[in-house]
C-alpha positions as CSV (number, residue, x, y, z in Angstrom):
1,X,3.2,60.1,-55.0
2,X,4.2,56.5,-54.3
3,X,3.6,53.5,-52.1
4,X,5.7,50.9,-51.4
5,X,4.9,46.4,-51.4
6,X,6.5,44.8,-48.9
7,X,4.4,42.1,-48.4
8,X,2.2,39.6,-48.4
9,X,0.0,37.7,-46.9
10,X,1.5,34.1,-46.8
11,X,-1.1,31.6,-48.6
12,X,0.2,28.6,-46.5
13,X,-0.2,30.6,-43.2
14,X,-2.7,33.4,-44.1
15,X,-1.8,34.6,-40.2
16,X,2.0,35.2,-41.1
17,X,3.5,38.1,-43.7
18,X,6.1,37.3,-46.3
19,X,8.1,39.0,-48.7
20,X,7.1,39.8,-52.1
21,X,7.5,37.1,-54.9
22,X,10.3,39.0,-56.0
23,X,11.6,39.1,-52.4
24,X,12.0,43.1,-52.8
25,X,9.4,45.9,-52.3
26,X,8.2,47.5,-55.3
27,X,7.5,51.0,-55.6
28,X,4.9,52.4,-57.9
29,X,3.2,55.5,-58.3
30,X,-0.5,56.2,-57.5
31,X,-2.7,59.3,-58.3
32,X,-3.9,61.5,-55.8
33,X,-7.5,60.5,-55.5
34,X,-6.5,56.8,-54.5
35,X,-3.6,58.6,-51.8
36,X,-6.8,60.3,-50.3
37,X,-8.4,57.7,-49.9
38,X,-5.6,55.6,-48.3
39,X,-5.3,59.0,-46.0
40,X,-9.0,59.1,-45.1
41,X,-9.0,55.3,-44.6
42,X,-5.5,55.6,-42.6
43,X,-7.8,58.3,-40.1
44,X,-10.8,56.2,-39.7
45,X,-8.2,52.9,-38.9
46,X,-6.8,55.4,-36.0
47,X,-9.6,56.4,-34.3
48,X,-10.4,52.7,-33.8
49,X,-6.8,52.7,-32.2
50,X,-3.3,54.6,-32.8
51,X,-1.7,51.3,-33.6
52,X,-3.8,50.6,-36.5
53,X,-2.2,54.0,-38.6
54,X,1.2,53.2,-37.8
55,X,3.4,52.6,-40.9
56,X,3.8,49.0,-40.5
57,X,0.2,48.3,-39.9
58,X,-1.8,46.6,-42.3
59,X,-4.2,48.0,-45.0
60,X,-6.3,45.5,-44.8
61,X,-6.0,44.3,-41.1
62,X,-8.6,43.4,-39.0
63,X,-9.6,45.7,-36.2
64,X,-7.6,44.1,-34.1
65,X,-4.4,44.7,-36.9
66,X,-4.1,41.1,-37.3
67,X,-4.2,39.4,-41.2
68,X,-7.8,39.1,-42.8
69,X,-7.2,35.8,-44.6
70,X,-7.6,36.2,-48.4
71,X,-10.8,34.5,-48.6
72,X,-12.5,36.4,-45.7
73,X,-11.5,39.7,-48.3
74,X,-13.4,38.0,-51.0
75,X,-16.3,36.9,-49.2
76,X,-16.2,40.9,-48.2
77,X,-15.2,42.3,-51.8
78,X,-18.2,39.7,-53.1
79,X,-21.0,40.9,-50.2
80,X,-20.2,44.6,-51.4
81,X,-19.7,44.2,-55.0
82,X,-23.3,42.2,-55.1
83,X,-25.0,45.3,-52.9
84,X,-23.5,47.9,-55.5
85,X,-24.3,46.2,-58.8
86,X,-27.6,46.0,-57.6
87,X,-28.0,49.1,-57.1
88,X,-26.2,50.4,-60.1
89,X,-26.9,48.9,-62.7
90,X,-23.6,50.3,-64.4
91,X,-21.3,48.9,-62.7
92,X,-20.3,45.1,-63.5
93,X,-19.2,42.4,-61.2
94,X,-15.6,41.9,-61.1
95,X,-12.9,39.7,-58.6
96,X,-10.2,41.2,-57.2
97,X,-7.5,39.7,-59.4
98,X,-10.4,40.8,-61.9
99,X,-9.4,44.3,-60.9
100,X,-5.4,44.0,-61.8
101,X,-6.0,42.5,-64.7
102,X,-8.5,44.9,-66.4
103,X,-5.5,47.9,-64.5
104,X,-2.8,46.0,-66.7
105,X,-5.5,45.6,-69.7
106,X,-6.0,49.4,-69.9
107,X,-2.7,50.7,-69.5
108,X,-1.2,48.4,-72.5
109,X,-4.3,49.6,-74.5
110,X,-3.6,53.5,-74.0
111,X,-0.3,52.1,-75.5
112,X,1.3,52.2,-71.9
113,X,5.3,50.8,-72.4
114,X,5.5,47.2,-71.1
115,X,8.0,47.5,-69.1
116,X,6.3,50.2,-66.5
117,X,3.0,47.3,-66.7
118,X,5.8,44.8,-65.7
119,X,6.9,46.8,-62.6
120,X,3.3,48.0,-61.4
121,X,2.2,44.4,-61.2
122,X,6.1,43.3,-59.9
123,X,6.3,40.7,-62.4
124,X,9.7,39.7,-62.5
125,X,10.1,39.4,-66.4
126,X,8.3,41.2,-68.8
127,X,7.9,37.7,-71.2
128,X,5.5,37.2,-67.7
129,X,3.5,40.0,-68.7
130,X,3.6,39.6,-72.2
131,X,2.8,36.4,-72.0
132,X,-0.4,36.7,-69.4
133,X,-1.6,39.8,-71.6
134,X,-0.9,38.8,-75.1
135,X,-4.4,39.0,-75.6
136,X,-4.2,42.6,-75.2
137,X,-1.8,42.7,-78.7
138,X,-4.7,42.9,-81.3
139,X,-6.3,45.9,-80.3
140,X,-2.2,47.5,-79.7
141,X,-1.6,46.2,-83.4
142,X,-4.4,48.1,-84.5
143,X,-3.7,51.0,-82.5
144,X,0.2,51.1,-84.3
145,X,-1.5,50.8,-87.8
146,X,-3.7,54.0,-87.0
147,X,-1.1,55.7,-85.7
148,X,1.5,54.9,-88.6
149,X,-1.1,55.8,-91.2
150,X,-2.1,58.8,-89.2
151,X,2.4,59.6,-89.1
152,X,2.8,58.8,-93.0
153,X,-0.3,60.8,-94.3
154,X,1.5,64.1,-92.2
155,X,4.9,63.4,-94.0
């Protein structure tokens, strides 16, 4: 399944929406877990009211379906994040831009093709990803090596 970006919160005006930094949605794929969830969260956001599920509405909205501004979902994605690694002592604490990098991370280290990395994050090059996750290249070198040793020694 898929989900489409059409916006953005506006950083100058965290109470207005614009377009995309691309100025065109972007379409990506998501597994199924994370679509129930959005369903299940989609539910809860309409019995608070009808015009909170409608398809324009926003994920994270207040419950009045206005704009949270970015640093209110911080402060919230901090408070919650601090409650759970308390209480696992598994997890780790990570930010939210935390979270998109360590997405982009793993994907180019299960040897994921750049270009799909480029277009889940909407970057509008691929040099832009490259160049943000060239840090990523050592363990993808040795990944190649072990693969073309693992190739030649079945030749």
């Amino acid at each position: 399944m898929r989900v489409s970006i059409r916006r953005a919160v506006d950083t100058d005006d965290w109470a207005k929406t614009k377009t995309t930094k691309t100025g065109q949605a972007r379409v990506i794929d998501v597994d199924t877990e994370t679509l129930k969830v959005l369903a299940s969260y989609k539910v809860a956001r309409a019995e608070v009211s009808f015009e909170l599920a409608k398809a324009d509405a926003h994920i994270f909205g207040d419950d009045d379906g206005k704009l949270r501004s970015p640093d209110a979902m911080t402060s919230r994605w901090d408070r919650r994040l601090k409650w759970a690694t308390a209480k696992f002592d598994s997890l780790h604490r990570v930010t939210i831009k935390g979270l998109r990098h360590t997405h982009a991370t793993l994907l180019l280290e299960l040897g994921e093709h750049p270009k799909v990395v480029q277009e889940r994050l909407g970057h509008s090059t691929i040099t832009t990803t490259m160049n943000i996750y060239s840090h990523v290249t050592p363990t993808m070198q040795r990944s190649a090596v072990d693969r073309f040793a693992a190739h030649l020694g079945k030749a």
